[in-house]
C-alpha positions in Angstrom: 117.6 48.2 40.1 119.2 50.4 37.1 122.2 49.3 36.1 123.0 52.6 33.7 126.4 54.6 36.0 127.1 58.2 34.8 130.9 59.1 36.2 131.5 62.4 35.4 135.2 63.2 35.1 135.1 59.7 33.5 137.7 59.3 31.0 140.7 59.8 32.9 142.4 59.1 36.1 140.4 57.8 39.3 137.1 58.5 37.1 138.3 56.2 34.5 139.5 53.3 36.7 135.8 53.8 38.5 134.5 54.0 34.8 136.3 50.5 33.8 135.5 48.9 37.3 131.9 49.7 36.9 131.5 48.4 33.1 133.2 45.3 34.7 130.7 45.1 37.2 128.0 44.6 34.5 126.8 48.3 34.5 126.5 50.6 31.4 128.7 53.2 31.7 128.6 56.8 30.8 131.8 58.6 31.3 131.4 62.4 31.3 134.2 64.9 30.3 135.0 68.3 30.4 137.5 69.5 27.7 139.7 67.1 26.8 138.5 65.2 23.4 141.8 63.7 22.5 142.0 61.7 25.9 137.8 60.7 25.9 138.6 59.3 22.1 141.1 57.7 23.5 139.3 56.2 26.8 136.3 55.8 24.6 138.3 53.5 21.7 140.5 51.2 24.5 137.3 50.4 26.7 134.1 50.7 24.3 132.3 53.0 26.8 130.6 55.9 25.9 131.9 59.2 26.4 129.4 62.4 26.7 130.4 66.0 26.9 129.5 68.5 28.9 130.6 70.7 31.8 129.1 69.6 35.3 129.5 73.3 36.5 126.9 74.2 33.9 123.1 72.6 35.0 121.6 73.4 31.9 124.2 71.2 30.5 124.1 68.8 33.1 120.5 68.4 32.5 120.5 67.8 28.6 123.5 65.5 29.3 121.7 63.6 31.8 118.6 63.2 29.0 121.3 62.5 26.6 122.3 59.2 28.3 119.1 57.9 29.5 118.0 58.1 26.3 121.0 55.9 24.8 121.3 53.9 27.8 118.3 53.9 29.8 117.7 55.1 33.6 120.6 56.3 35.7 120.5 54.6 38.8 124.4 55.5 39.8 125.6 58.8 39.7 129.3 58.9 40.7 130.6 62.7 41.1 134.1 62.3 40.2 135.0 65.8 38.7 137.1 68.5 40.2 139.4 70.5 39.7 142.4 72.5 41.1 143.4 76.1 41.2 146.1 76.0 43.8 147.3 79.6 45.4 148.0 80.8 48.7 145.0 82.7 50.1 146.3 86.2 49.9 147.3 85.4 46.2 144.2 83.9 45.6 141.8 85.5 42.4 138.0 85.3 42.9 138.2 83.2 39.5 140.4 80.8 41.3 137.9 80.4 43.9 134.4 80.3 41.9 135.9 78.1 39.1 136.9 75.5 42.2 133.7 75.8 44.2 131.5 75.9 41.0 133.2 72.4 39.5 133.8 70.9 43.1 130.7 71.5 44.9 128.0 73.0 42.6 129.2 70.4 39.8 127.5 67.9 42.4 124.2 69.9 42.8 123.9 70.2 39.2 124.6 66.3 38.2 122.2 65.2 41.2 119.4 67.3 41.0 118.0 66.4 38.1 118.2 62.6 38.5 117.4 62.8 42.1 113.3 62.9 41.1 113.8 59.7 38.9 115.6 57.7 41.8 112.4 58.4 44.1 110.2 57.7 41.4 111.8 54.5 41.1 112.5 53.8 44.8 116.3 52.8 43.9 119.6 55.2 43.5 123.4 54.8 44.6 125.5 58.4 44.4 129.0 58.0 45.3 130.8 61.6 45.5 135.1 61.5 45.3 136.0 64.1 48.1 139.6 64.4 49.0 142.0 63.9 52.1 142.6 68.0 51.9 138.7 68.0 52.5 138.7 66.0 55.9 142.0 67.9 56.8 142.7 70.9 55.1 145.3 72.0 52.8 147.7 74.7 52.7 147.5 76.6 49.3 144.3 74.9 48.8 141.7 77.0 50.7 139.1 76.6 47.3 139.2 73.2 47.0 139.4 71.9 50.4 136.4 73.9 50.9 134.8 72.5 47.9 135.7 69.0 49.2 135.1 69.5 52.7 130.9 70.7 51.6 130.6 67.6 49.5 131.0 65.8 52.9 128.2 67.7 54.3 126.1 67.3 50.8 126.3 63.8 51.6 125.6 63.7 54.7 122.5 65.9 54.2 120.8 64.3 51.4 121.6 60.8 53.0 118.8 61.5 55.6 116.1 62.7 52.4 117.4 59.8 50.4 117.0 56.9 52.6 113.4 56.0 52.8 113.5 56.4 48.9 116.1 53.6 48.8 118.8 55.9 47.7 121.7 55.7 49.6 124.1 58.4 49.0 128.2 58.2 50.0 131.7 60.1 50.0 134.7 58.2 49.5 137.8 60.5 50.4 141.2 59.1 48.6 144.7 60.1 50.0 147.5 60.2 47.1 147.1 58.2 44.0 149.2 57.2 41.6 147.4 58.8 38.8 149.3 60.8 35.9 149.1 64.1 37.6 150.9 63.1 40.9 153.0 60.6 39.1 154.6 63.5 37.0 155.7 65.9 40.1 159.0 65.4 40.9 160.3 62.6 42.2 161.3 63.8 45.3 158.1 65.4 46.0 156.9 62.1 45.8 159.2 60.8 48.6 158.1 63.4 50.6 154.5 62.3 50.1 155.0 58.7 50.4 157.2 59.7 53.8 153.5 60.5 55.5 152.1 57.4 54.2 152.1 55.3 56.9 151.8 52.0 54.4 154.3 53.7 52.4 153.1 53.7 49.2 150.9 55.7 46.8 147.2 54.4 46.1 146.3 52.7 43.1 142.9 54.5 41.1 141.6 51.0 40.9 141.5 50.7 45.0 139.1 53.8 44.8 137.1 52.3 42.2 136.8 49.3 44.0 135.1 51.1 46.8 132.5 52.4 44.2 131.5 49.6 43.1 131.1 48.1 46.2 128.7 51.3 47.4 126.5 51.1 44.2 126.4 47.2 44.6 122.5 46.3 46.2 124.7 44.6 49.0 125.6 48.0 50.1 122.1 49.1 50.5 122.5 49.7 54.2 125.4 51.9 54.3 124.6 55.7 53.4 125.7 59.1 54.6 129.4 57.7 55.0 132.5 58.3 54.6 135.2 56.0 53.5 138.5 57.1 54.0 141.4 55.5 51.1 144.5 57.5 52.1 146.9 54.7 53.6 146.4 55.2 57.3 147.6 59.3 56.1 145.0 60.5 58.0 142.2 59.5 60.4 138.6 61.2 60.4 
């Protein structure tokens, strides 16, 4: 069993409480980012784990990442697809930008980041990949037509490549969190955030260190009978 992880959207938010709880777990830990140096110096210089950058909506540079890290760390045996993005707009407002920008980060991000460690995993008859879909992809969003779309097919990626995986020992997941109290949600107004606690029904935001929880658990070898599911983290907000 490979204990390398690569989280990609791993330095901040849910990816860097998964990032943490995976370290903690014993694993070496890549965290990918996308733009944001200041805050992966930061992550990098609080917990000691590597950061790598590189945009997952790229595969060339998905690819040369990948090789980057298995070089310094050794085989990636979890991948965790933790980055997305959001380009909110009603649908009538909405730019073809806004829409291939979500889909390409959202959904194609996970193509590119699997594909090219999904031949290694056979090889080695051992993977765990553990995609972060969304609430708004089980039920929709209004405003959000892009990235509940994107979030809604990385159900059905799972799903899918479940059924080639299996035999391979590679079991492959979705986890779908509700609200979390990371620092985008905590900085909308207050009273938005009443309203969204309101249709909680254990009243109260998630923590990013409940979803990572459920990672590790998923890429643990005790989870090796549980693929093509989907675990639900949204406080009762919404049943699939």
């Amino acid at each position: 069993m490979s204990k390398v992880a690569i989280v990609t959207g791993g330095s901040r938010g849910i990816g860097a409480a998964i990032s943490v709880g995976l370290r903690d777990a014993g694993y070496k830990v890549a965290a990918n980012y996308a733009g944001n140096d200041e805050a992966a110096a930061k992550f990098k210089a609080e917990t000691g784990i590597p950061v790598y950058k590189w945009s997952v909506a790229d595969y060339d540079a998905c690819a040369a990442g990948i090789a980057k890290v298995e070089a310094d760390l050794g085989p990636v045996g979890v991948l965790v697809n933790n980055a997305g993005i959001t380009r909110d707009a009603m649908f009538h407002k909405m730019t073809r930008e806004q829409w291939n920008e979500v889909i390409g980060t959202n959904l194609n991000g996970v193509f590119n980041m699997t594909h090219p460690l999904w031949g290694g995993m056979r090889e080695r008859k051992f993977g765990r990949v553990v995609t972060i879909s969304s609430i708004n992809g089980q039920k929709g969003q209004m405003g959000q037509a892009n990235y509940s779309a994107s979030k809604a097919g990385d159900i059905g990626f799972t799903k899918a490549l479940a059924q080639e995986g299996a035999r391979a020992g590679i079991t492959v997941n979705v986890i779908c969190p509700g609200y979390i109290a990371t620092d985008m949600v905590m900085a909308v107004p207050e009273k938005v955030r009443e309203a969204i606690v309101a249709q909680i029904p254990v009243g109260r935001l998630g923590e990013p260190q409940e979803i990572a929880r459920c990672v590790v658990f998923l890429a643990s070898e005790e989870a090796g009978f549980i693929t093509g599911s989907t675990i639900t983290a949204n406080g009762g907000q919404y049943f699939a």
